[in-house]
C-alpha positions as CSV (number, residue, x, y, z in Angstrom):
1,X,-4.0,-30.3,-4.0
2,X,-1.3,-32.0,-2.6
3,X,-1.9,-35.5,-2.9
4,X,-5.4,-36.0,-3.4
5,X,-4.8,-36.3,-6.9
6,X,-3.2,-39.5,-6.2
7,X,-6.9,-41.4,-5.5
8,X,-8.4,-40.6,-8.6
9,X,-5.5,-41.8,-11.0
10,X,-5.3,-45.0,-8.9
11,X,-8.9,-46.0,-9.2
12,X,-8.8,-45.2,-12.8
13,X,-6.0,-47.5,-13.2
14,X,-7.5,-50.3,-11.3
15,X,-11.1,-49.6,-13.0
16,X,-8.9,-50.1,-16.8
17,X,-7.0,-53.2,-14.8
18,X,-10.7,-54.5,-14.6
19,X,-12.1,-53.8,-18.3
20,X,-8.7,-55.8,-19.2
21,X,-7.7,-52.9,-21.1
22,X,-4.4,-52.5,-18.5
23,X,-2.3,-55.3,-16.7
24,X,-0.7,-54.7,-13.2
25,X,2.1,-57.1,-14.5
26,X,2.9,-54.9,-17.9
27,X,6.5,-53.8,-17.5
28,X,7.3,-50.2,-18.3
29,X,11.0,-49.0,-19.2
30,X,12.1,-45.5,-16.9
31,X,13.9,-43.4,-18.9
32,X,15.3,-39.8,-18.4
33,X,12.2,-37.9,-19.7
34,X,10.2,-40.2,-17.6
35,X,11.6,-38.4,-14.0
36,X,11.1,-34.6,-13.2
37,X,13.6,-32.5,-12.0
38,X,13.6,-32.2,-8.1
39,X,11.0,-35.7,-8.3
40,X,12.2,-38.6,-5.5
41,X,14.2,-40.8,-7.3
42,X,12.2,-44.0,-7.0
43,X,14.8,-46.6,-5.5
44,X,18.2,-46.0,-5.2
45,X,18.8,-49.0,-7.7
46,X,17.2,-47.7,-10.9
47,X,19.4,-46.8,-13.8
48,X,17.5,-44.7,-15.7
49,X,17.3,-46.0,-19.1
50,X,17.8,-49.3,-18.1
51,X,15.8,-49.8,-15.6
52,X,12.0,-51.8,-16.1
53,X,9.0,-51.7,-13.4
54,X,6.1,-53.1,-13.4
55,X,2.3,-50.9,-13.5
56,X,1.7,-52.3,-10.0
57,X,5.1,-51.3,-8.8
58,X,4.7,-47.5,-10.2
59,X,0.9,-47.8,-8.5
60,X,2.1,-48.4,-5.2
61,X,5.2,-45.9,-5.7
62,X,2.6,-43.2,-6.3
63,X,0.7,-44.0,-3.4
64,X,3.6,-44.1,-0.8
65,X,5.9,-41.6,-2.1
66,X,5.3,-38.3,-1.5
67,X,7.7,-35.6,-3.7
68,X,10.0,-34.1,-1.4
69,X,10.0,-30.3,-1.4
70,X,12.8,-28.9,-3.7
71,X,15.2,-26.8,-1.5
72,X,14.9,-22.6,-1.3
C-alpha cells in the first residue's frame, strides 16, 4: 500500500474540516503512545509529552513524511 493510504485519510479530514465537525487549528498534545517504534520522529524539536501541534500541521506531516525503513 505504501502511501496511498495517505489520500483517503486526508480527504476525510478536510471533508469533517467542512461539516465543522473538525478544525485545522485544534491543537493536539503528542505523547509517547502517540509515536511508533521505528516511526520518523516528526521535528527534531518535539518533546514528547510536552509538545502541542496543530490538525493542519499533523495533515501536512502525513503528506510529506514518508516512514523511513527500520534497519535489517
Amino acid at each position: 500500500m505504501a502511501s496511498t493510504y495517505k489520500l483517503p485519510i486526508a480527504i476525510h479530514l478536510l471533508t469533517l474540516v467542512d461539516e465543522g465537525k473538525e478544525q485545522l487549528e485544534h491543537i493536539i498534545k503528542i505523547e509517547p503512545r502517540d509515536i511508533r517504534p521505528g516511526g520518523v520522529p516528526l521535528t527534531e524539536s518535539f518533546k514528547f509529552g510536552e509538545s502541542f501541534v496543530s490538525v493542519r500541521d499533523l495533515l501536512e506531516m502525513m503528506l510529506t513524511v514518508s516512514d523511513i525503513p527500520l534497519p535489517i
